[in-house]
mmCIF file as gemmi writes it, N, C-alpha and C atoms, coordinates in Angstrom:
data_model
loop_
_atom_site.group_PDB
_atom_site.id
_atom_site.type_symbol
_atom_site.label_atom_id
_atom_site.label_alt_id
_atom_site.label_comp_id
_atom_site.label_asym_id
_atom_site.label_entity_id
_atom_site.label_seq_id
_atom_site.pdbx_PDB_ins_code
_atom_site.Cartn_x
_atom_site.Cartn_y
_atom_site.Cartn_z
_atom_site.occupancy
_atom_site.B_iso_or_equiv
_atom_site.pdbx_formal_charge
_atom_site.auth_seq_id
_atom_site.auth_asym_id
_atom_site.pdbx_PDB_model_num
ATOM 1 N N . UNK Axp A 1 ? 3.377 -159.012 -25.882 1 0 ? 1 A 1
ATOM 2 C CA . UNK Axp A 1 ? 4.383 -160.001 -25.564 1 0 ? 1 A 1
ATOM 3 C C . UNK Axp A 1 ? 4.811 -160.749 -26.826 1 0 ? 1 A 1
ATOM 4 N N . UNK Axp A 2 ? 4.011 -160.8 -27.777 1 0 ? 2 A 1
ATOM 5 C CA . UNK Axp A 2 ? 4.212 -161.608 -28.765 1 0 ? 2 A 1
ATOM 6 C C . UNK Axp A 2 ? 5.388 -160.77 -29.612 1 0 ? 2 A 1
ATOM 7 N N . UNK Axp A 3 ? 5.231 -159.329 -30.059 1 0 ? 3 A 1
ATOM 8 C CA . UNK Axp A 3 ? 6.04 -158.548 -30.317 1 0 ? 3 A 1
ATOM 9 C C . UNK Axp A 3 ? 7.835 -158.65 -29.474 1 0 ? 3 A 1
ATOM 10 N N . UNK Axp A 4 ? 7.695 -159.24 -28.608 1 0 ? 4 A 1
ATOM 11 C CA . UNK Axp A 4 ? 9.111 -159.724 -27.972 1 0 ? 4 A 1
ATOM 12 C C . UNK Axp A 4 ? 9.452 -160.42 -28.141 1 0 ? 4 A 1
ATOM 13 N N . UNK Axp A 5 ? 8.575 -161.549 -28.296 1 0 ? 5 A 1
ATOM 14 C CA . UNK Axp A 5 ? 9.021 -162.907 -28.948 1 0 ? 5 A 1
ATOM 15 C C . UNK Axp A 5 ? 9.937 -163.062 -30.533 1 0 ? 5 A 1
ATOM 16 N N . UNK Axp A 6 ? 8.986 -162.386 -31.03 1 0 ? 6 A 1
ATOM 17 C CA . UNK Axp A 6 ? 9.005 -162.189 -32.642 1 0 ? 6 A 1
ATOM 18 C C . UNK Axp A 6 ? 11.141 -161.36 -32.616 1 0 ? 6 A 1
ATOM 19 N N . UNK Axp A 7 ? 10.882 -159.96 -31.56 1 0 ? 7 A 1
ATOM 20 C CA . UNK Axp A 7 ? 12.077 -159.605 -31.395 1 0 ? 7 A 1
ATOM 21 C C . UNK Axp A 7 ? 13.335 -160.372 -31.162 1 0 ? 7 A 1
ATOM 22 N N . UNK Axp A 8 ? 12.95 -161.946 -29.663 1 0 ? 8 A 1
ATOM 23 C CA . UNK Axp A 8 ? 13.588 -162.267 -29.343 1 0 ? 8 A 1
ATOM 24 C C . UNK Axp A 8 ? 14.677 -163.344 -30.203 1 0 ? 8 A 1
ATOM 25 N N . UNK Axp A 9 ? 14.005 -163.705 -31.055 1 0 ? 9 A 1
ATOM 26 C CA . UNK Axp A 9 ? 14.305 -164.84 -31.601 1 0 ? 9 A 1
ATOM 27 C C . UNK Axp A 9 ? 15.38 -164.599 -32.959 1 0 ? 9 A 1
ATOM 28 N N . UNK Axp A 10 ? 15.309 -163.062 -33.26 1 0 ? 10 A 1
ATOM 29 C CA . UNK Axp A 10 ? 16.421 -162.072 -33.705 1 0 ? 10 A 1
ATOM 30 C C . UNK Axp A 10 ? 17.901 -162.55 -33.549 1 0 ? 10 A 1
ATOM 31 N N . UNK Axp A 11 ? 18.193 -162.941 -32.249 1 0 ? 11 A 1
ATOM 32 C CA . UNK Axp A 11 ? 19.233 -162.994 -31.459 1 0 ? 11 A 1
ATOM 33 C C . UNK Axp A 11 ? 19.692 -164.744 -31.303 1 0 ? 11 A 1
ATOM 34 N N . UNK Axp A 12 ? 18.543 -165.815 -32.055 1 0 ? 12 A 1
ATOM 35 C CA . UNK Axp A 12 ? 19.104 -166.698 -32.333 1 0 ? 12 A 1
ATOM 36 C C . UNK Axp A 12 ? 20.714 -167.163 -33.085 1 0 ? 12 A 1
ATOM 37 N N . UNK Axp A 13 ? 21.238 -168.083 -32.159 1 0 ? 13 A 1
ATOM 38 C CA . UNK Axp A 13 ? 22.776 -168.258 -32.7 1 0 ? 13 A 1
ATOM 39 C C . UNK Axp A 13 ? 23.575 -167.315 -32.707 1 0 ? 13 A 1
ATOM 40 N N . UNK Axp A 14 ? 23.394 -166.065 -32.221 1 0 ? 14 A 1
ATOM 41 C CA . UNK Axp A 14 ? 24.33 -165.403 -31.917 1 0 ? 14 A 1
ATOM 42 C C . UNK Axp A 14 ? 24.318 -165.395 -30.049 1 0 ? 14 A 1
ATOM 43 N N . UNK Axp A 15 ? 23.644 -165.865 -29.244 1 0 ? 15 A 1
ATOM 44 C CA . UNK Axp A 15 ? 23.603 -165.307 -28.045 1 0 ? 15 A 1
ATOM 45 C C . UNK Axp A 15 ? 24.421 -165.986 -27.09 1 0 ? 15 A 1
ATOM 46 N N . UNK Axp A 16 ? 25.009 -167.522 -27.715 1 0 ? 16 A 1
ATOM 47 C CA . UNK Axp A 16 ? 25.825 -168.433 -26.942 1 0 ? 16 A 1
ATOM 48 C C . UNK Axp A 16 ? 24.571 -168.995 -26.172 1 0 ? 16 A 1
ATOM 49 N N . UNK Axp A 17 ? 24.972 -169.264 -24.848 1 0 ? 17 A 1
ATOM 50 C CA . UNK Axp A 17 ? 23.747 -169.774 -23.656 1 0 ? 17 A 1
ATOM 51 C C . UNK Axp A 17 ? 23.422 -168.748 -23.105 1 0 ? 17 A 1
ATOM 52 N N . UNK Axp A 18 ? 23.33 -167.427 -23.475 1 0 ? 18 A 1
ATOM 53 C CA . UNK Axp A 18 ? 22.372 -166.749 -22.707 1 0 ? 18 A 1
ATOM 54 C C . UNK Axp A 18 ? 21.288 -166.549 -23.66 1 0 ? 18 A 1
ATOM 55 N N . UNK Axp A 19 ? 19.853 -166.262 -22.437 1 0 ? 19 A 1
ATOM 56 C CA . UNK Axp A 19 ? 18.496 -166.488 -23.212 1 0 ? 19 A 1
ATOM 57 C C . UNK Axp A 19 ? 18.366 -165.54 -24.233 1 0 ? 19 A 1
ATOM 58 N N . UNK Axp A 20 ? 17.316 -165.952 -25.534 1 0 ? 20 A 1
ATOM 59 C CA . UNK Axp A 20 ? 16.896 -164.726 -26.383 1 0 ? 20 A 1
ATOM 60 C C . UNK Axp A 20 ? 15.57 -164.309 -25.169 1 0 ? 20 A 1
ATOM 61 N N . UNK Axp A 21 ? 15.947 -162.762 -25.864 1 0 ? 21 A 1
ATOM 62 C CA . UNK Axp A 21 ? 15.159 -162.243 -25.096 1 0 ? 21 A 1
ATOM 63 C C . UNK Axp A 21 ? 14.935 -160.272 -26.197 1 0 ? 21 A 1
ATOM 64 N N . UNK Axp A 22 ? 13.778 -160.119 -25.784 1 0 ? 22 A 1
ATOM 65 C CA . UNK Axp A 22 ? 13.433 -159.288 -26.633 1 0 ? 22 A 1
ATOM 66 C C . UNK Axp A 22 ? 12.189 -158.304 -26.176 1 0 ? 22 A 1
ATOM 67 N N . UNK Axp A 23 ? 12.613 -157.095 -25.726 1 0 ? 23 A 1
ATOM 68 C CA . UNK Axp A 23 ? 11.685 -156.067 -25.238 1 0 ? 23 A 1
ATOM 69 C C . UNK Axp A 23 ? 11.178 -154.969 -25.912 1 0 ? 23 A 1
ATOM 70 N N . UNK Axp A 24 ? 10.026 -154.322 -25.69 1 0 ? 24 A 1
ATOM 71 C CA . UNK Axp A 24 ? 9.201 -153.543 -26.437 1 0 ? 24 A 1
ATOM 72 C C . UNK Axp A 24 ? 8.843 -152.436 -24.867 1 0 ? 24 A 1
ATOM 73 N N . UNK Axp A 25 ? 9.098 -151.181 -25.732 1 0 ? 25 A 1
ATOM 74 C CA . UNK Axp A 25 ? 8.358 -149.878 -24.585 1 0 ? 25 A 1
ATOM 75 C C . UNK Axp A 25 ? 7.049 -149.47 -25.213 1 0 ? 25 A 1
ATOM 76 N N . UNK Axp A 26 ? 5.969 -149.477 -24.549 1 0 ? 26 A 1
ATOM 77 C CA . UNK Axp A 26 ? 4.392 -149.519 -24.798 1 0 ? 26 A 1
ATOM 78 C C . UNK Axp A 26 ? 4.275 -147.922 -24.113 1 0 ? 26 A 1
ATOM 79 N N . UNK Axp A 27 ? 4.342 -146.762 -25.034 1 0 ? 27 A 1
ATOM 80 C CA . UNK Axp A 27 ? 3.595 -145.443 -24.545 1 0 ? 27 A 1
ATOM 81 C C . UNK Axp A 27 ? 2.235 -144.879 -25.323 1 0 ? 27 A 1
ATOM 82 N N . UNK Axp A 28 ? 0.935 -144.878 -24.133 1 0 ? 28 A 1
ATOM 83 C CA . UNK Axp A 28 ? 0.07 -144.433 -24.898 1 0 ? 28 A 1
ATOM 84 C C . UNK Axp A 28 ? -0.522 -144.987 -26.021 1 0 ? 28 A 1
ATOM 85 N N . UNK Axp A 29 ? -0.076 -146.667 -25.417 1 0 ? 29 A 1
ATOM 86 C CA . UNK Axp A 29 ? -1.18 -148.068 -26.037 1 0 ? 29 A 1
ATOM 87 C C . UNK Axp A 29 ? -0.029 -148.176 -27.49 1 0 ? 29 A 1
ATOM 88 N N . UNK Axp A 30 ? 1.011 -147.641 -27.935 1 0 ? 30 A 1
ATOM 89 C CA . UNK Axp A 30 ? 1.567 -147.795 -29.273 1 0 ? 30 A 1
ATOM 90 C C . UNK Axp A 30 ? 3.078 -147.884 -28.846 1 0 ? 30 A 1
ATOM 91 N N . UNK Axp A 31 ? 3.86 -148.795 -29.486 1 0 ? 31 A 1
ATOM 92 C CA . UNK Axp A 31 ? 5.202 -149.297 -29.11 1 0 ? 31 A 1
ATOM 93 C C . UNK Axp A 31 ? 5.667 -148.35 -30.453 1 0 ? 31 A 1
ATOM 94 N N . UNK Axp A 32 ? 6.652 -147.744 -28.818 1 0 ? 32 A 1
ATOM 95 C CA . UNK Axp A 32 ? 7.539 -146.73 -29.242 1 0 ? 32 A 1
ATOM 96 C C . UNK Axp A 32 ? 9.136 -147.164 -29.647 1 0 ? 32 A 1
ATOM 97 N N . UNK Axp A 33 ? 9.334 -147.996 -29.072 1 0 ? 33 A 1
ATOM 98 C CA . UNK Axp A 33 ? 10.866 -148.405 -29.598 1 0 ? 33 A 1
ATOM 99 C C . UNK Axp A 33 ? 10.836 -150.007 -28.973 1 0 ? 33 A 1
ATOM 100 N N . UNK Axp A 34 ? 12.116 -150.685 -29.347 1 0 ? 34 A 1
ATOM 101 C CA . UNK Axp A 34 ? 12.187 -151.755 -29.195 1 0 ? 34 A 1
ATOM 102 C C . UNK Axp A 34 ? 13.486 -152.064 -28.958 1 0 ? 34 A 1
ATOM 103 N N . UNK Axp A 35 ? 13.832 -153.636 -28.62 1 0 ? 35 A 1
ATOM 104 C CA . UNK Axp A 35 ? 15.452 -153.553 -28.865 1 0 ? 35 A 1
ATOM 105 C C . UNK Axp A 35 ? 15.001 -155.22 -28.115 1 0 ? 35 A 1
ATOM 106 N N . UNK Axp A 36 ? 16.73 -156.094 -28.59 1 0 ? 36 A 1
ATOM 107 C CA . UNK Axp A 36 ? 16.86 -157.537 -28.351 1 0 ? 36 A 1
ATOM 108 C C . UNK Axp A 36 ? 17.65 -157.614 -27.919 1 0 ? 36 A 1
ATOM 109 N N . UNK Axp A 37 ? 17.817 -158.742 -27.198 1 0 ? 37 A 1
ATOM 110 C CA . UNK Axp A 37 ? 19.632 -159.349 -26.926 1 0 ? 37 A 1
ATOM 111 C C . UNK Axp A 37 ? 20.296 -159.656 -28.066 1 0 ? 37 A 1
ATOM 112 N N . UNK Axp A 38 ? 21.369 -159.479 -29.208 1 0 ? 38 A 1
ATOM 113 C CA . UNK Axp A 38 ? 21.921 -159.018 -30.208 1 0 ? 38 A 1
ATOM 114 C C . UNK Axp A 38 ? 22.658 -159.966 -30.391 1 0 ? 38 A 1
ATOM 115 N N . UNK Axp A 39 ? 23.598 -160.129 -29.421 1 0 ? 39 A 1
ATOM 116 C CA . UNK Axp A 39 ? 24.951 -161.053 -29.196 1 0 ? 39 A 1
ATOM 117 C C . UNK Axp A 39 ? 25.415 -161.041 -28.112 1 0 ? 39 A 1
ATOM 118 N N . UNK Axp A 40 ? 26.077 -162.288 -28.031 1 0 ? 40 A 1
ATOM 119 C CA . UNK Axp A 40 ? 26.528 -162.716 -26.321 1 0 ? 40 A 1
ATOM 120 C C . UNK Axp A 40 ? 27.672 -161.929 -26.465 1 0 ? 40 A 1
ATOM 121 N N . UNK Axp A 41 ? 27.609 -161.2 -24.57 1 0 ? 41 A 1
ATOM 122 C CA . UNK Axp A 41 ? 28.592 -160.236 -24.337 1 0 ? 41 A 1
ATOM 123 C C . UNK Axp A 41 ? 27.999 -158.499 -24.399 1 0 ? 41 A 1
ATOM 124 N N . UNK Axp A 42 ? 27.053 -158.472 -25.389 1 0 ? 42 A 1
ATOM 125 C CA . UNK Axp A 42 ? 26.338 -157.28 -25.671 1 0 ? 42 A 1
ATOM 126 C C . UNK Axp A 42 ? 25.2 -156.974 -24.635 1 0 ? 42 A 1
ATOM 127 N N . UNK Axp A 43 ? 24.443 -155.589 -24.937 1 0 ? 43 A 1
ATOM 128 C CA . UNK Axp A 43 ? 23.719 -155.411 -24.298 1 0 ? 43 A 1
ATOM 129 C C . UNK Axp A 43 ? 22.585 -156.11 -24.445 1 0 ? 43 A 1
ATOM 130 N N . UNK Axp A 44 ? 21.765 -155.799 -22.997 1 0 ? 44 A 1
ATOM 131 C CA . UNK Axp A 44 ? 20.761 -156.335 -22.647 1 0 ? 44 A 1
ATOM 132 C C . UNK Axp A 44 ? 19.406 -155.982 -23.814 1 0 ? 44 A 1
ATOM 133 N N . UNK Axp A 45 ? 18.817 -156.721 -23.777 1 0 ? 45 A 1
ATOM 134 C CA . UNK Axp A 45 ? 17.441 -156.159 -24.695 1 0 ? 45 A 1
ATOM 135 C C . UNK Axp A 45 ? 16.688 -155.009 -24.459 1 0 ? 45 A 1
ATOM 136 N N . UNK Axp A 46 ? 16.405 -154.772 -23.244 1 0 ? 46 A 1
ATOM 137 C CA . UNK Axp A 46 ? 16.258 -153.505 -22.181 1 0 ? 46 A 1
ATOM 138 C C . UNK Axp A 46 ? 17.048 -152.578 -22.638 1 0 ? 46 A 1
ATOM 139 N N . UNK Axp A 47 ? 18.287 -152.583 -22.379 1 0 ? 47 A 1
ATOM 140 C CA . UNK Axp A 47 ? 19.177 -151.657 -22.843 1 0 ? 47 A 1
ATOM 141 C C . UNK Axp A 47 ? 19.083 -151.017 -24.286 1 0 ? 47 A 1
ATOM 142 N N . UNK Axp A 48 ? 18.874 -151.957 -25.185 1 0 ? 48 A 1
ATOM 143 C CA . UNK Axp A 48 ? 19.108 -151.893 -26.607 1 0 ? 48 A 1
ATOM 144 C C . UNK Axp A 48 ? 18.056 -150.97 -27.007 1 0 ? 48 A 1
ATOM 145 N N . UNK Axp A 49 ? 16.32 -151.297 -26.159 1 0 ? 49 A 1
ATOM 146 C CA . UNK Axp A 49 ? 15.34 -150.644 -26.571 1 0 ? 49 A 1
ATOM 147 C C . UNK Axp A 49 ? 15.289 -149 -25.943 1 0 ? 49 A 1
ATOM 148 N N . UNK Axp A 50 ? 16.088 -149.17 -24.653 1 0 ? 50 A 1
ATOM 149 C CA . UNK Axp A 50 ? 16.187 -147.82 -24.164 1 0 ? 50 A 1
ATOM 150 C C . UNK Axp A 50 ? 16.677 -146.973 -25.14 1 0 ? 50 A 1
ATOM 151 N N . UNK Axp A 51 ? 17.714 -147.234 -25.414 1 0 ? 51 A 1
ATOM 152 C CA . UNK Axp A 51 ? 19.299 -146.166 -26.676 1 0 ? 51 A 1
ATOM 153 C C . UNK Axp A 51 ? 18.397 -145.829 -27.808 1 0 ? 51 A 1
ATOM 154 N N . UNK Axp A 52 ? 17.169 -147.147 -28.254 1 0 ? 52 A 1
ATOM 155 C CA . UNK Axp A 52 ? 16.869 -146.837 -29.376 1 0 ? 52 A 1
ATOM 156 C C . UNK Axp A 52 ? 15.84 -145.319 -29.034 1 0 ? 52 A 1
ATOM 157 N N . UNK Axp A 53 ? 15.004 -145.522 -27.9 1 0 ? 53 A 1
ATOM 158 C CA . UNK Axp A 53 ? 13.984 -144.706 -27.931 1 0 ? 53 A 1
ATOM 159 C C . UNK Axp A 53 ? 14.765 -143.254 -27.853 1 0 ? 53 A 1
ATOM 160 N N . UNK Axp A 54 ? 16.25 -143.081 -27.06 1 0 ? 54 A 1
ATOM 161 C CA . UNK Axp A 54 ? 16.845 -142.25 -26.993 1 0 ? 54 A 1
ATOM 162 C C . UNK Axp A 54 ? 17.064 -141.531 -27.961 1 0 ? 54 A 1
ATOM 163 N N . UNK Axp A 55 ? 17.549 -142.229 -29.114 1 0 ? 55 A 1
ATOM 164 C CA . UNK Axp A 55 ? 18.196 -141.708 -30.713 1 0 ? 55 A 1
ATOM 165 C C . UNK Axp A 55 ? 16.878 -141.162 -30.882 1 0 ? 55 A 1
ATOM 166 N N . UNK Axp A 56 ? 15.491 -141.889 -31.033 1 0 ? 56 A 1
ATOM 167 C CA . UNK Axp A 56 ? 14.463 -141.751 -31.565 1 0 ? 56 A 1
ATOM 168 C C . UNK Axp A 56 ? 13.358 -139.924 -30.724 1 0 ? 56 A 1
ATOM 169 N N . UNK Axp A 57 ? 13.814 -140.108 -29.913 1 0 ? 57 A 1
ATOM 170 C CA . UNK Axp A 57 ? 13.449 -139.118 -29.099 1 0 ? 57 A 1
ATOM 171 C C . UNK Axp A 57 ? 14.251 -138.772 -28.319 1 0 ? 57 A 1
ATOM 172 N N . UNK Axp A 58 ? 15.002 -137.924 -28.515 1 0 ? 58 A 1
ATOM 173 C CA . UNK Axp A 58 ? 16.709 -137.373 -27.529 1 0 ? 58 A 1
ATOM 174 C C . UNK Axp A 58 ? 15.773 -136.403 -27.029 1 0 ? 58 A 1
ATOM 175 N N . UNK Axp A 59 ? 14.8 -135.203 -26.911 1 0 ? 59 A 1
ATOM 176 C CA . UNK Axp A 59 ? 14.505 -134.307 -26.308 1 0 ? 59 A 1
ATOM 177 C C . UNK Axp A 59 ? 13.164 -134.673 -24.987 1 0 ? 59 A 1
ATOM 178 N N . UNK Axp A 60 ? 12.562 -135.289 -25.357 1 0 ? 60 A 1
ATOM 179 C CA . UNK Axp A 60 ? 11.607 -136.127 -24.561 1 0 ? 60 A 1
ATOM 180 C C . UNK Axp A 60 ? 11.686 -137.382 -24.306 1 0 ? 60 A 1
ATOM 181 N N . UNK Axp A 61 ? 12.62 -138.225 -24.013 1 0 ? 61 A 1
ATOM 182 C CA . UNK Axp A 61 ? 12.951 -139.789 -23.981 1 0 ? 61 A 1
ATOM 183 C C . UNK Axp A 61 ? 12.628 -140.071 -22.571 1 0 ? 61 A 1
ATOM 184 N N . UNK Axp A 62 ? 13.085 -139.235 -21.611 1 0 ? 62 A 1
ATOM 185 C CA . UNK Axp A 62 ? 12.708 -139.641 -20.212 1 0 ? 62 A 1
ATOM 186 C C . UNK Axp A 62 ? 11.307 -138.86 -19.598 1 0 ? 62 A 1
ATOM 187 N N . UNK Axp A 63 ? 10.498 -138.483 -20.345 1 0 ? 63 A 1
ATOM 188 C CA . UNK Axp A 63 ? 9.219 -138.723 -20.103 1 0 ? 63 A 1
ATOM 189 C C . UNK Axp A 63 ? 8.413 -139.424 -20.484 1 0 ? 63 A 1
ATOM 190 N N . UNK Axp A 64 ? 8.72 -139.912 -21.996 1 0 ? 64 A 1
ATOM 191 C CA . UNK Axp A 64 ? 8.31 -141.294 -22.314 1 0 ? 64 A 1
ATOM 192 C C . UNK Axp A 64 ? 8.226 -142.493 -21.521 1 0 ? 64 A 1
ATOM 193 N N . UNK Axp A 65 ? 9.611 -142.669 -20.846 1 0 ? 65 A 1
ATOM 194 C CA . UNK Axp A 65 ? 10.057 -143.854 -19.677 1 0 ? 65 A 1
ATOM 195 C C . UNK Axp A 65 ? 9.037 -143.779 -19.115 1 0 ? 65 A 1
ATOM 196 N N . UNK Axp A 66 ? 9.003 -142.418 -18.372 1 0 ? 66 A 1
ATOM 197 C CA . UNK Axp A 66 ? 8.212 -142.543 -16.551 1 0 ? 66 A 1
ATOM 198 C C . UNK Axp A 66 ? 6.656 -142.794 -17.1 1 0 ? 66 A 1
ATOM 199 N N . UNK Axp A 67 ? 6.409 -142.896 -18.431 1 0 ? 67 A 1
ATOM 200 C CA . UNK Axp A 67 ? 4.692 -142.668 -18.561 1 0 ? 67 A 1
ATOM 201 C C . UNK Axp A 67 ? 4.69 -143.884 -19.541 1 0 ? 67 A 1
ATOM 202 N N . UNK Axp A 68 ? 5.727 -144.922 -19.358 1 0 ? 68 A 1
ATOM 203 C CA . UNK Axp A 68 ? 5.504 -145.945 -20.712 1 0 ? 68 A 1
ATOM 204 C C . UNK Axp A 68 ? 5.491 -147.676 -19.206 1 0 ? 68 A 1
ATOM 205 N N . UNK Axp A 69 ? 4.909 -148.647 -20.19 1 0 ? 69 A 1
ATOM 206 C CA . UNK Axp A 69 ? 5.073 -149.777 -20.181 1 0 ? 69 A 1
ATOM 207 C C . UNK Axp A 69 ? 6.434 -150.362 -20.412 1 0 ? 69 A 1
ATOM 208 N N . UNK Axp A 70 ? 6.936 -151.234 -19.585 1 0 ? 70 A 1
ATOM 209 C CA . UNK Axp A 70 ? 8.151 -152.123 -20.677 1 0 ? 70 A 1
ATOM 210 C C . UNK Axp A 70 ? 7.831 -153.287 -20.729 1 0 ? 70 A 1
ATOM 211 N N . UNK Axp A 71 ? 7.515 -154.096 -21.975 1 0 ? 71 A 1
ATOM 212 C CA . UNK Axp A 71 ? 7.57 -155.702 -21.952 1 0 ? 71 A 1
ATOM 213 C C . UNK Axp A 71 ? 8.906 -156.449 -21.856 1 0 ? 71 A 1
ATOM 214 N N . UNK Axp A 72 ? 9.133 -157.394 -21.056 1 0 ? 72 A 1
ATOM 215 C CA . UNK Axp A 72 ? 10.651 -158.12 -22.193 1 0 ? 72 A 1
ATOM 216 C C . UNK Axp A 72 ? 9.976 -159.309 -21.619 1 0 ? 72 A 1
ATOM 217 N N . UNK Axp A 73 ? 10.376 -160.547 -22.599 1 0 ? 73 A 1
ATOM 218 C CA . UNK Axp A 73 ? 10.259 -162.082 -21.817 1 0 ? 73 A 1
ATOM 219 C C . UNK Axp A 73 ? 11.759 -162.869 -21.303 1 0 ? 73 A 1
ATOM 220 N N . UNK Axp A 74 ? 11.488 -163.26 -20.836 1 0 ? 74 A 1
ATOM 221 C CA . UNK Axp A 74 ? 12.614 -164.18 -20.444 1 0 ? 74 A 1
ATOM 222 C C . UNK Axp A 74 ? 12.355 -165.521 -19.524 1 0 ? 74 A 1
């Protein structure tokens, strides 16, 4: 969780009034990708960490999902 935090706070002054917020995917005890709320209007932090794990693993990304953790705080 702390790793989200650290993410979330990324997204300071750019987010307007929506919350920072900042998620991490946990596969097999080791965080595989990550992603933040960026800027207001943009995607979700969720979102951001999904695309990344995607780029990062385009051939196995959705078995990662079904067998991973997701943190985000909010």
């Amino acid at each position: 969780m702390n790793s989200c935090l650290d993410l979330a706070i990324l997204g300071l002054n750019k987010t307007k009034t929506n919350p920072l917020v900042g998620c991490v995917i946990v596969y097999n005890r080791k965080i595989v990708s990550s992603g933040y709320h960026e800027k207001y209007g943009g995607p979700h932090a969720e979102s951001n960490a999904i695309n990344n794990l995607k780029k990062t693993n385009p051939s196995n990304y959705k078995t990662i999902l079904k067998n991973s953790t997701i943190y985000i705080n909010l």
